[in-house]
GUROBA-521998 format. One line per 3 residues: for each residue x, y, z of C-alpha. Coordinates in steps of 0.02 Angstrom, whole numbers. Layout:
BEGIN
X:Y:Z  ...
This chain:
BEGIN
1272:-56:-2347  1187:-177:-2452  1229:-60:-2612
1414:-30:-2551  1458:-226:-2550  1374:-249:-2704
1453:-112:-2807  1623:-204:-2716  1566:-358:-2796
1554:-288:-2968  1702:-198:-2982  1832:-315:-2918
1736:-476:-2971  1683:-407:-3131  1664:-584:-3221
1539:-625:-3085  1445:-478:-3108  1285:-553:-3150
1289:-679:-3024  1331:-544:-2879  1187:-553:-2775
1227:-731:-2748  1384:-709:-2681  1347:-584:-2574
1194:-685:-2500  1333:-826:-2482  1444:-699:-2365
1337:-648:-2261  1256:-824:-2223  1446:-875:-2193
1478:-713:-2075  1312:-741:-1974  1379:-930:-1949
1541:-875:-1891  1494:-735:-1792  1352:-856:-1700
1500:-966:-1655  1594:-857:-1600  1447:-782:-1503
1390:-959:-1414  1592:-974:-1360  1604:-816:-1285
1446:-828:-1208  1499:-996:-1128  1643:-918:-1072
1572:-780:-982  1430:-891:-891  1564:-1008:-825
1646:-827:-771  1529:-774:-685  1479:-938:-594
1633:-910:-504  1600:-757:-429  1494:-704:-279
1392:-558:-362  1225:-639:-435  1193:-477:-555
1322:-544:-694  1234:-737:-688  1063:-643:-733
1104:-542:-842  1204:-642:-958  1062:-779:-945
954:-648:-981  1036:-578:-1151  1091:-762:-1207
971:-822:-1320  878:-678:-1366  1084:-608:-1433
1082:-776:-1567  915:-743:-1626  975:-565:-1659
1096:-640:-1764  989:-723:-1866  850:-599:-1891
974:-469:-1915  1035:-612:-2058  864:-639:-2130
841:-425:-2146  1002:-415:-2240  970:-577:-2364
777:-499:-2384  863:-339:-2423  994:-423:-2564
853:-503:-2644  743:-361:-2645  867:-261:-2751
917:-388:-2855  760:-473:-2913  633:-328:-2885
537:-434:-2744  436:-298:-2624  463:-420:-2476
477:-288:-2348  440:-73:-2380  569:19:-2333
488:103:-2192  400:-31:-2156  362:-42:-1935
413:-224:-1943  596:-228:-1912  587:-72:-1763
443:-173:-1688  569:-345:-1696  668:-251:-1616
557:-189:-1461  487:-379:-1408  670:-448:-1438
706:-308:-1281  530:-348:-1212  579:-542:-1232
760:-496:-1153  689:-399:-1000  542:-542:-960
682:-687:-961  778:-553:-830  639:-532:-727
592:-720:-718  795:-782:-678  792:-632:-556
625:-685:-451  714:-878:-455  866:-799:-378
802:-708:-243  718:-862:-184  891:-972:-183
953:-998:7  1110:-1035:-81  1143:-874:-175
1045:-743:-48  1099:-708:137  911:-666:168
816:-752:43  644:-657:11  471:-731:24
449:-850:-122  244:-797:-113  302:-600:-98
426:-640:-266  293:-715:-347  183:-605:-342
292:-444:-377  354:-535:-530  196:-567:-606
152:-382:-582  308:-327:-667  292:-449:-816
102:-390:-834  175:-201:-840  310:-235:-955
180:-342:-1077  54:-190:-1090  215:-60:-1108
300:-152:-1252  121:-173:-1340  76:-6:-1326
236:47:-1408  217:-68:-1545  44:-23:-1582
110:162:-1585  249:103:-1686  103:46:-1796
7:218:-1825  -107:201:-1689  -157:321:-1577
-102:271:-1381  -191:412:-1313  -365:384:-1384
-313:201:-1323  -301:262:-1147  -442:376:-1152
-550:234:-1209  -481:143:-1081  -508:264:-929
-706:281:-1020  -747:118:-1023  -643:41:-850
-776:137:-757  -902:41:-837  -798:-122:-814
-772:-78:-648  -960:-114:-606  -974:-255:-731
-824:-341:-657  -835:-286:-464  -808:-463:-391
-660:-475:-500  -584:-325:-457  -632:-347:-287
-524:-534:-269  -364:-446:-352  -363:-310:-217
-382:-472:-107  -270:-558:-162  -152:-406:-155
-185:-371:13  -145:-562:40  65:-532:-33
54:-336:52  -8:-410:235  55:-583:212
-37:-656:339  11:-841:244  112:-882:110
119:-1036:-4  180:-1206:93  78:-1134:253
-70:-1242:343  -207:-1132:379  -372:-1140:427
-535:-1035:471  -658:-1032:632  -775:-941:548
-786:-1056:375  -755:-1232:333  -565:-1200:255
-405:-1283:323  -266:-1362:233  -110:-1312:148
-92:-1172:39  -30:-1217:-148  -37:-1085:-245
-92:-881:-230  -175:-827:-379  -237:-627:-431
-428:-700:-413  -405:-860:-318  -300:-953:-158
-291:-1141:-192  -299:-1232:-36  -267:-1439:-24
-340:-1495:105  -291:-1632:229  -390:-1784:124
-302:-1706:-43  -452:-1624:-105  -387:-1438:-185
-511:-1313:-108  -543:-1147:-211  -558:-973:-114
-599:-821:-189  -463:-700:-127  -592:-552:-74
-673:-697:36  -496:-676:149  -525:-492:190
-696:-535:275  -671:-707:379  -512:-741:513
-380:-852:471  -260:-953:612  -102:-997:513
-27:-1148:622  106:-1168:511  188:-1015:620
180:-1083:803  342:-1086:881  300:-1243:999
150:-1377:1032  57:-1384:1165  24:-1555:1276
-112:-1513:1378  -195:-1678:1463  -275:-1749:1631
-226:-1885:1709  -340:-1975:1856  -267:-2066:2017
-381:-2166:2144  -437:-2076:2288  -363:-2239:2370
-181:-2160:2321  -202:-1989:2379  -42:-2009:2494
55:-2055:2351  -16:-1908:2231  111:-1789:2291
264:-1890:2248  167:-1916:2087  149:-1756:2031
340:-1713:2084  402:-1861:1984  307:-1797:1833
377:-1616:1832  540:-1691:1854  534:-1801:1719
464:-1657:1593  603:-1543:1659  740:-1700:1614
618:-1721:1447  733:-1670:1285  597:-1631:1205
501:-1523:1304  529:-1330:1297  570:-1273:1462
579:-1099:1432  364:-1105:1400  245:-1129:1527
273:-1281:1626  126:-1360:1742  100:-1494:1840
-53:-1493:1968  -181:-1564:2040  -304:-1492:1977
-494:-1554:2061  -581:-1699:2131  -667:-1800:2017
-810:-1915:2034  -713:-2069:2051  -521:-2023:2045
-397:-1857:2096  -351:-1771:1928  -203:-1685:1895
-159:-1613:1740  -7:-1576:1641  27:-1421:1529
203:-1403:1434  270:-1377:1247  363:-1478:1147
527:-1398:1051  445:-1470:888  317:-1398:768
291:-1547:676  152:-1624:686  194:-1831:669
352:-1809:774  245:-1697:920  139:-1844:929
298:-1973:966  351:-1849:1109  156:-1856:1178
162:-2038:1156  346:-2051:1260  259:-1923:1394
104:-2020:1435  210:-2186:1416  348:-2114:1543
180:-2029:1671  117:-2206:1653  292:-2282:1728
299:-2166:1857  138:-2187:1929  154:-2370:1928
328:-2328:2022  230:-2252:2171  132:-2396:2176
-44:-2323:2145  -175:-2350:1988  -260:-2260:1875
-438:-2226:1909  -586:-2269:1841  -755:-2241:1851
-828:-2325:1999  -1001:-2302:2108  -1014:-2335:2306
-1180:-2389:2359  -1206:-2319:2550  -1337:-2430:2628
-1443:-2369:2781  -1452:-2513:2897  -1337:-2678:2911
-1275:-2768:2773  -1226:-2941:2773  -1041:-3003:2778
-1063:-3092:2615  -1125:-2949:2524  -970:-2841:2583
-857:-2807:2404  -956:-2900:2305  -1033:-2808:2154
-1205:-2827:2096  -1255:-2806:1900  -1237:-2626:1875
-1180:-2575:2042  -986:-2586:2046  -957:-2629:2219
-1062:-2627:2377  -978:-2586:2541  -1052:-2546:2723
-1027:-2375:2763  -1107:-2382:2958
């Protein structure tokens, strides 16, 4: 092509023979400005398209092809002014069958399918684009598998674009992973983990989780191939190997559908006629409660007889997960149980001692207490 437009040159601009080259390196600088133009317009064009309609496919796509299109442009530009000046002043710039301009070629598509992949995993995570948005953590991780593969494809192929052999590569490869394996067993053994972590999904990034059976709670930042980091609850990031997750439980609070209020509460044995009305007032109260869950388990019973007081206690859920606001509905509970039993005209209870005494005591010393004895009372 180069040839044809320069043979054009000659014979219709024959005064400017000489001086050919430089005109034709002038057009096609001027073409590859207009045609970038017009490229960038119709580009803008077609994004503001396709932000108007509901199909997400078009959006990632064109953001996909945008800029790796322009710099087509201007590499296709710089092969055709190498080409012009190759000819015309005998520079050996570039062989013609030289693997450079193929293997351009392959990571602009490598480049173009990467930039796809990462504007697809963003768009499956959008609430406002997806019906069902998928697992940002389950994205995440498929995305980073499918960049890895497409990395190793496209430099294979350019090594084989390059004269080497793939297949020795491979066999090399399959050789020596079997002695890597071994080397590299606690490696491999934390990617399976952390695969089996986005396979079973047992938490996901954002989740509070902790362990009974190691020191590890707090909430989960990010999911790596080898490690989980884990900020805990006085902002210190805690580092777990992934394969130490297929060995240990793991509670993931961060999933409960309601908190639990689960508390005793002590009366005097002095107000055991009132206890009844107590406990009645109480359930009635958490069934009036708009915060309370009534569709869980709802109790409220006395439950034994304590040293000093009769205990009832008081098992319900909250609607709320949260942990700050759960505690301002506990706080309005115990507040509201401490109205009502005030209502009923009785008192909380507290730890008291009754010193029996075998023969007669003396008026004076009836319900007066004695340094360490909190009241002393004839029993005869």
């Amino acid at each position: 092509m180069i040839e044809l437009l320069n043979q054009w040159l000659s014979e219709n601009l024959p005064e400017y023979s000489d001086s050919a080259w430089i005109l034709l390196s002038g057009l096609i600088c001027v073409v590859a400005v207009v045609v970038d133009i017009a490229s960038r317009l119709v580009l803008s064009k077609l994004v503001l398209q396709s932000e108007k309609t509901l199909n997400l496919w078009d959006d990632v796509i064109l953001e996909s092809v945008g800029k790796p299109f322009l710099f087509l442009i201007w590499l296709t530009t710089g092969y055709l002014l190498i080409q012009v000046f190759q000819q015309h002043l005998g520079l050996e710039v570039l062989a013609q069958d030289s693997p450079l301009p193929r293997s351009v070629l392959i990571v602009l598509l490598a480049w173009t399918c990467l930039r796809f992949l990462k504007r697809l995993e963003q768009v499956l995570v959008m609430p406002d684009r997806m019906k069902k948005p998928m697992d940002p953590t389950t994205v995440g991780a498929l995305g980073r598998l499918l960049r890895l593969i497409v990395t190793i494809i496209i430099l294979l192929i350019v090594m084989q674009n390059y004269g080497y052999s793939i297949s020795g590569i491979l066999a090399f490869g399959g050789i020596g992973g079997i002695a890597v394996g071994f080397a590299a067993k606690d490696i491999l053994a934390n990617f399976f983990g952390g695969l089996m972590i986005y396979l079973d999904r047992p938490f996901k990034v954002g989740d509070w989780i902790r362990s009974p059976d190691k020191q590890i709670e707090g909430t989960v930042e990010d999911i790596g191939w080898r490690q989980t980091r884990i900020r805990t609850f006085d902002k210190r990031p805690l580092y777990v190997p992934n394969a130490t997750f297929a060995n240990i439980s793991v509670e993931n609070p961060s999933r409960m559908t309601n908190r639990r209020i689960y508390e005793y509460v002590g009366v005097r044995y002095n107000d055991a006629a009132q206890v009844t009305k107590i406990i009645e007032a109480v359930k009635a109260m958490l069934l009036e409660h708009p915060e309370i869950d009534t569709n869980q388990t709802l109790i409220v019973n006395l439950n034994r007889f304590g040293p000093s007081s009769l205990d009832f206690f008081i098992y319900t859920f909250t609607k709320t997960t949260n942990w700050v606001l759960f505690h301002e509905i506990k706080q309005d509970v115990m507040v509201r149980i401490m109205n009502i039993i005030e209502e009923q005209g009785a008192e909380f209870a507290f730890p008291t001692t009754t010193v029996h005494l075998a023969g007669s005591a003396s008026p004076e010393l009836q319900g007066t207490a004695i340094e360490g004895v909190p009241e002393l009372v004839d029993q005869r």
